[in-house]
Each structure stands twice: as C-alpha cells, then as structure tokens.
Residue frames as a rotation matrix with the C-alpha (Angstrom) as fourth column:
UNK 1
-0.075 0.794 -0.603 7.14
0.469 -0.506 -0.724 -18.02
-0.880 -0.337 -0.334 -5.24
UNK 2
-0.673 0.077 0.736 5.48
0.619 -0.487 0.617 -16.30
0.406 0.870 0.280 -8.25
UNK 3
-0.632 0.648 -0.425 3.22
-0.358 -0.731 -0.581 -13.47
-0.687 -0.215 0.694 -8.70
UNK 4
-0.292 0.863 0.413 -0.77
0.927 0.149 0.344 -13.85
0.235 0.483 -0.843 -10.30
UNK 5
-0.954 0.242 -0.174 -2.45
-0.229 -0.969 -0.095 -11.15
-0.192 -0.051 0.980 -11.56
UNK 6
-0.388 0.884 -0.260 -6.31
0.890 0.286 -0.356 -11.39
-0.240 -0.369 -0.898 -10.61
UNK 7
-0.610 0.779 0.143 -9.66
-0.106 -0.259 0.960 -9.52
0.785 0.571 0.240 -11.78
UNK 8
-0.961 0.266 0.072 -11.18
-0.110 -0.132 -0.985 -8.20
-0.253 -0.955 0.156 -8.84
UNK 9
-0.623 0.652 0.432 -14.76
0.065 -0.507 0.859 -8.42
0.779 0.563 0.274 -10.49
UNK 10
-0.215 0.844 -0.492 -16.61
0.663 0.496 0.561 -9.93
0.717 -0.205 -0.666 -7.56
UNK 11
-0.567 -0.151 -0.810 -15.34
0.687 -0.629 -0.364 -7.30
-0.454 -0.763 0.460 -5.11
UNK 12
-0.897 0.270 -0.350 -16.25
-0.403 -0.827 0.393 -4.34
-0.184 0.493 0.850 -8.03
UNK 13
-0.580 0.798 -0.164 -19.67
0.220 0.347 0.912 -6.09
0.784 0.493 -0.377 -8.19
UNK 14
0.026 0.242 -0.970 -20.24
0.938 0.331 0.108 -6.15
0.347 -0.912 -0.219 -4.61
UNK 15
-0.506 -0.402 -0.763 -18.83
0.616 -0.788 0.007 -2.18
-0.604 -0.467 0.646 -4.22
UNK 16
-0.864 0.442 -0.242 -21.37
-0.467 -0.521 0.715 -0.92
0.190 0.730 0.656 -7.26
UNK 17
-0.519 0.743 0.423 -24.14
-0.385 0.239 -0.892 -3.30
-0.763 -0.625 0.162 -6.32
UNK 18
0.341 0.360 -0.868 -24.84
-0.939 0.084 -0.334 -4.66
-0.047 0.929 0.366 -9.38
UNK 19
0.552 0.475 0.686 -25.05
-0.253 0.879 -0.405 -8.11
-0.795 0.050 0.605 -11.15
UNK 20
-0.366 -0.840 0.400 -22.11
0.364 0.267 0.893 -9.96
-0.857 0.473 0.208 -13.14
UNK 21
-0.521 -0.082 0.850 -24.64
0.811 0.262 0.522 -9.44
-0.266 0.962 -0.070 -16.17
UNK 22
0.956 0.293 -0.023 -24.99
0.293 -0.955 0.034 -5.64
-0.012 -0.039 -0.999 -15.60
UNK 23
0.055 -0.998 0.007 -21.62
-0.099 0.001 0.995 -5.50
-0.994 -0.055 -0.099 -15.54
UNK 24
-0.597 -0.423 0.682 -21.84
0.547 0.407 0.732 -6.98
-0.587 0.810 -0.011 -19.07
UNK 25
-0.008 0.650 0.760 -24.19
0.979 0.161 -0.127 -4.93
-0.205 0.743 -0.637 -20.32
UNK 26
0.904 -0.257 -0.343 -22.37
-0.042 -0.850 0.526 -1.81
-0.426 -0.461 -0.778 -19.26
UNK 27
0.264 -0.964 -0.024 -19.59
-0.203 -0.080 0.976 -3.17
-0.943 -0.252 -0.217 -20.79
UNK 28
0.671 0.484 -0.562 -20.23
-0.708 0.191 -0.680 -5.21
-0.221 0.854 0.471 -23.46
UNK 29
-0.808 -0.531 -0.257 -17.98
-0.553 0.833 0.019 -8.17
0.204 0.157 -0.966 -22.88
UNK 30
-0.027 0.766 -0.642 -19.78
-0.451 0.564 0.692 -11.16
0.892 0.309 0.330 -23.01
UNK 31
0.800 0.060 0.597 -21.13
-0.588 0.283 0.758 -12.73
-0.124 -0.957 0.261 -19.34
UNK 32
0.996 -0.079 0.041 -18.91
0.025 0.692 0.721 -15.74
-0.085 -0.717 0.691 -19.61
UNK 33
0.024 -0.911 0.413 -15.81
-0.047 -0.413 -0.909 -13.69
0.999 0.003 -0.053 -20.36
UNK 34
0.105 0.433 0.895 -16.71
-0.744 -0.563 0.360 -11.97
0.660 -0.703 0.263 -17.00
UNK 35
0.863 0.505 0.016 -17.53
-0.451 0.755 0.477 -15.17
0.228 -0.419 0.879 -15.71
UNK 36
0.516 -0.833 -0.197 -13.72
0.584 0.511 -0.631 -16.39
0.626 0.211 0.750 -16.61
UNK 37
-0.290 -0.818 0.496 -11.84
0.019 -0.523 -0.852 -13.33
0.957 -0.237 0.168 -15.23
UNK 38
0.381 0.382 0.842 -14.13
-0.812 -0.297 0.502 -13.42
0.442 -0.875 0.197 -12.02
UNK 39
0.873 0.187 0.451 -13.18
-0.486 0.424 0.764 -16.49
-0.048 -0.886 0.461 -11.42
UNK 40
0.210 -0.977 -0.026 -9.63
-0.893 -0.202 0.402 -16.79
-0.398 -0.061 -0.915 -12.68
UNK 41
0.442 0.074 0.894 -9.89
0.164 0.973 -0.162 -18.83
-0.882 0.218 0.418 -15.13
UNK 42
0.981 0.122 0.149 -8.69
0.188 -0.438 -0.879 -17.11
-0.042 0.891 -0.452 -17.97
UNK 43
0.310 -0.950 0.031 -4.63
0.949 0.312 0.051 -17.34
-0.058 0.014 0.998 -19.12
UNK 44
-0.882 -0.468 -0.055 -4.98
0.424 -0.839 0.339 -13.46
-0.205 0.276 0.939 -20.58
UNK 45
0.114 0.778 -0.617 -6.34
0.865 -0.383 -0.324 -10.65
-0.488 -0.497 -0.717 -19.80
UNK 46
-0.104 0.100 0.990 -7.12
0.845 -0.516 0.141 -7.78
0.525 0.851 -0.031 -22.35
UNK 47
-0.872 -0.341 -0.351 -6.19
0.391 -0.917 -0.079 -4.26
-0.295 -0.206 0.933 -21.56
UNK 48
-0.756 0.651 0.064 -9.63
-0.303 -0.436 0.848 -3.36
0.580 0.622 0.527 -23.56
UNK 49
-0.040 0.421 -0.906 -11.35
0.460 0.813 0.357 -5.41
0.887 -0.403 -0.227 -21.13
UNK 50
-0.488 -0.340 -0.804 -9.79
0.837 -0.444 -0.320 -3.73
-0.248 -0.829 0.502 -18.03
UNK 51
-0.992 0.005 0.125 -10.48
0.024 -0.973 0.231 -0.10
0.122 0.232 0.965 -19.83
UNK 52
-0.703 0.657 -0.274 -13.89
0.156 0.519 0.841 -1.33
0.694 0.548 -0.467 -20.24
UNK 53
0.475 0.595 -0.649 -15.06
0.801 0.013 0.598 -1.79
0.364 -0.804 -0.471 -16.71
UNK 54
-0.826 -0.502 -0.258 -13.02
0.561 -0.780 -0.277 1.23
-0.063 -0.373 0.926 -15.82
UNK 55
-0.954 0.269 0.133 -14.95
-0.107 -0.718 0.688 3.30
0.281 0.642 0.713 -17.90
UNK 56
-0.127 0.971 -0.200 -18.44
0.009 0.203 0.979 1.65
0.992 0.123 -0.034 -16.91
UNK 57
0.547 0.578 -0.606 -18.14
0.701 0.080 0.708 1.97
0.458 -0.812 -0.361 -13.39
UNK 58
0.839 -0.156 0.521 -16.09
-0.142 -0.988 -0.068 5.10
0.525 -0.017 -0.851 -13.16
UNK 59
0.887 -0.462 0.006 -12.86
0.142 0.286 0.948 3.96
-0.440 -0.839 0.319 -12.03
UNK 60
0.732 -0.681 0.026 -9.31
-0.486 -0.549 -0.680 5.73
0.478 0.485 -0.732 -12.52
UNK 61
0.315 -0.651 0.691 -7.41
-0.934 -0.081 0.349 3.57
-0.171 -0.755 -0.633 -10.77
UNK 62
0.272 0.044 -0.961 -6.44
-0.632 0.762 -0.144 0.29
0.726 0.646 0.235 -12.42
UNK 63
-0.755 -0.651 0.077 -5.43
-0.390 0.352 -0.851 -0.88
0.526 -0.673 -0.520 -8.61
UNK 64
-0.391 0.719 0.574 -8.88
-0.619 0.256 -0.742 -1.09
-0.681 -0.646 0.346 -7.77
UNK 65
0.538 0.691 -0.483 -9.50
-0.840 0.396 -0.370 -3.55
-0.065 0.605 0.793 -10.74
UNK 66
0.531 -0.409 -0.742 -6.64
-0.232 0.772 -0.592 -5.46
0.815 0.487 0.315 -11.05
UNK 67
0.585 -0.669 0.459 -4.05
-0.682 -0.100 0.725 -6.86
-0.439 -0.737 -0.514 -8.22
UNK 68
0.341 -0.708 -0.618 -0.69
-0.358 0.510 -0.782 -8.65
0.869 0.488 -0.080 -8.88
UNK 69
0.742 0.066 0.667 0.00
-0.670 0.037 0.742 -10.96
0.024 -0.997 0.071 -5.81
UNK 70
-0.531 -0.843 0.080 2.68
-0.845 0.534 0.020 -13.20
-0.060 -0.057 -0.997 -4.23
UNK 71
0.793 0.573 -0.207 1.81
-0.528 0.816 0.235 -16.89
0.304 -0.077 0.950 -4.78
UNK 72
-0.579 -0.471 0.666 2.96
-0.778 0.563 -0.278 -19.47
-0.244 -0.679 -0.692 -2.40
UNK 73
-0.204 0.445 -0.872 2.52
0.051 0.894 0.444 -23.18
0.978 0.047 -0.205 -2.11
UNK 74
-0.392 -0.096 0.915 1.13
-0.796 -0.464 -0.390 -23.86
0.462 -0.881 0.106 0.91
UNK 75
-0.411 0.681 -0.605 -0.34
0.636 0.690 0.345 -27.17
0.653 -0.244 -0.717 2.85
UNK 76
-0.480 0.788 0.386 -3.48
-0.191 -0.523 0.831 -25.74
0.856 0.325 0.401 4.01
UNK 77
0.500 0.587 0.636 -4.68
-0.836 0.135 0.532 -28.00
0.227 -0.798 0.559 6.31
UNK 78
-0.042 -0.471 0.881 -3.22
-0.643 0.688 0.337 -32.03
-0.765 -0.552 -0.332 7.98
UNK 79
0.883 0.200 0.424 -3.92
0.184 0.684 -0.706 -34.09
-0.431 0.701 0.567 4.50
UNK 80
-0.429 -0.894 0.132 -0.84
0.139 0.079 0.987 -32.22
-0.893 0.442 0.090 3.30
UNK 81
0.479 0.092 0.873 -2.81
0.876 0.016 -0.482 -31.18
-0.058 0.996 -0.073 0.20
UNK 82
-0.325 -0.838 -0.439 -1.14
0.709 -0.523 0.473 -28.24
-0.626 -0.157 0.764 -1.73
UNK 83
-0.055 0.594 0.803 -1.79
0.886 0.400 -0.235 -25.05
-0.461 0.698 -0.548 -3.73
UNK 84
-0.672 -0.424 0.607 -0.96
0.664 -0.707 0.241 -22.26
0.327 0.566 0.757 -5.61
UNK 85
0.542 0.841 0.015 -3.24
0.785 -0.512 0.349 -19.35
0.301 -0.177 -0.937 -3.76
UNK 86
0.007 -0.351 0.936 -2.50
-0.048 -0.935 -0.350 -15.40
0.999 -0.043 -0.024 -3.48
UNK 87
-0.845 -0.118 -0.521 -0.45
0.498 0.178 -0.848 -14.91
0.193 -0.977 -0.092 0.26
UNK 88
-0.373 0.834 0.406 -3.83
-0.815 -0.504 0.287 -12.67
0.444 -0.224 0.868 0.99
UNK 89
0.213 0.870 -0.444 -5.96
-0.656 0.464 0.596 -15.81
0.724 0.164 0.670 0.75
UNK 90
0.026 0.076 -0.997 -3.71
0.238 0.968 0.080 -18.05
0.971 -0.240 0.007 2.44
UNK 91
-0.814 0.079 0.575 -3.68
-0.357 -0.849 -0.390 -15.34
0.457 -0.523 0.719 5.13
UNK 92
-0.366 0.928 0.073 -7.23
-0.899 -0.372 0.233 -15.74
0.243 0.020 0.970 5.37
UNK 93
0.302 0.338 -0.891 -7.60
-0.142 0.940 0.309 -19.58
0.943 0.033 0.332 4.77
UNK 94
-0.424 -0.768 -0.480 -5.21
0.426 0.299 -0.854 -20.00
0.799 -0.567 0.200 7.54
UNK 95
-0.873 0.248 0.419 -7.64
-0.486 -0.480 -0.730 -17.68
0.020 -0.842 0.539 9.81
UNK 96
-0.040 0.916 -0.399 -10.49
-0.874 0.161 0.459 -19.90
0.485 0.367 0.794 8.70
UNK 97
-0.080 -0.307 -0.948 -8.86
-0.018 0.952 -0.307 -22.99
0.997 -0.007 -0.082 9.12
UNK 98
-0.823 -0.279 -0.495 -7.91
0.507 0.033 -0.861 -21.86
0.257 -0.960 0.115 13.37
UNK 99
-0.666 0.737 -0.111 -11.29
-0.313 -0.411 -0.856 -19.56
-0.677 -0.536 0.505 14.00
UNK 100
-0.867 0.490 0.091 -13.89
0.084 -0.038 0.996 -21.27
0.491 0.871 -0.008 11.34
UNK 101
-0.401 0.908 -0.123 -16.76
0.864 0.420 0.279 -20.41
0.305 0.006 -0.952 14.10
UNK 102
-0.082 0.380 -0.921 -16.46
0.361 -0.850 -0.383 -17.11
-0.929 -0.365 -0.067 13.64
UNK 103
-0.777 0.147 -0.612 -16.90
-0.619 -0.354 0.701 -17.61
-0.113 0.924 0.366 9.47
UNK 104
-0.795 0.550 -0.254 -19.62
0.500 0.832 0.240 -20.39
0.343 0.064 -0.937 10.05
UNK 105
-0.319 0.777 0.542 -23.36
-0.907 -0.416 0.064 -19.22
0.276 -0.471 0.838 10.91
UNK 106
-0.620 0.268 0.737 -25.64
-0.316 0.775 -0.548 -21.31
-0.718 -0.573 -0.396 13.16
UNK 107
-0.074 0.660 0.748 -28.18
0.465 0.686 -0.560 -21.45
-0.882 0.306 -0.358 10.97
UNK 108
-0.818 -0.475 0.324 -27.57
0.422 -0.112 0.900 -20.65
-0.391 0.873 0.292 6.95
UNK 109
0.135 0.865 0.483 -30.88
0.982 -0.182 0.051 -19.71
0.132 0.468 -0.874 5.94
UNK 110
0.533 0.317 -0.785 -30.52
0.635 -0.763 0.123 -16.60
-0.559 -0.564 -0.608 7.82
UNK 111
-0.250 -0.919 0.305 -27.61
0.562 0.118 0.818 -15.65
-0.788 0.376 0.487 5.37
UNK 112
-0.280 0.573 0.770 -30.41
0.960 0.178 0.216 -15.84
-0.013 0.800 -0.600 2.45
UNK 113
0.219 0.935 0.279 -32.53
0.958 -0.260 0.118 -12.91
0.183 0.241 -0.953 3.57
C-alpha cells in the first residue's frame, strides 16, 4: 500500500460554482495545468499552485485542497482487472459495483437539465 496525494479541483469547482477556466482566471495557472491536477495527471504539484487557489477562493485550510490517501490494489470487479485507486474510491466503486441502480438514472437526459 502507498499513499497519493490528489488535487481536489473538481470538488472546489463544484463547492464555489464556478468553471475549471474561472478557476484559471482567478488564478492564473494555465487551464491545462488545472486540467492535469484535476485529473491527476500531473507527477508534481507546486506549492505556488496550491497557494494560488487558496488565495482565489478563500481557503485557509490546505485539507480542503489537497488530500493524501491510502492506495490499494484492488480487483474491482470478476475479469480480475487491477488498480492503483485511493481506499475512498474503492469504497465507493465497490458500492457501485453491488447497488449500481441506485447510481444509474432511468433516463439520462433528465441529468442534463
């Protein structure tokens, strides 16, 4: 088991209401920085960066930006595939995987509007 440290952006997008590239323009990192740390793609992560969105969306807490989790392998589902994911998620996957028609709508449009 290791630990991954993760860029919450999409949550802090979702909790300010705002748009990855309001975010950047409040900040002034560049969208597909943003774009990298939102989705965890990025190897390293800049303290100036972090201080950044602090500062633009008014946050003193560096817990509500960043998180350092346990990572586990895990087989997911009966293929036996495997993957490095924060225990949160596989939490979660694992409730998806045994209740997925209470994360599934009937009809997806409805989602949209």
């Amino acid at each position: 088991m290791g630990k991954d440290l993760r860029v919450m952006i999409h949550k802090l997008l979702d909790e300010n209401n705002i748009s990855m590239r309001e975010l950047g323009r409040r900040t002034g990192i560049r969208n597909a920085t943003l774009h990298e740390l939102a989705n965890h793609k990025r190897q390293n992560i800049h303290f100036g960066h972090i201080n950044s969105i602090a500062d633009a969306l008014g946050i003193t807490d560096v817990r509500r930006i960043i998180t350092f989790d346990d990572v586990v392998s895990e087989s997911l589902n009966q293929s036996g595939i495997e993957s490095e994911i924060p225990v949160a998620c596989t939490r979660e996957c694992k409730r998806f995987l045994s209740q997925p028609q209470t994360y599934l709508h009937k009809d997806p449009r409805k989602t949209l509007r």
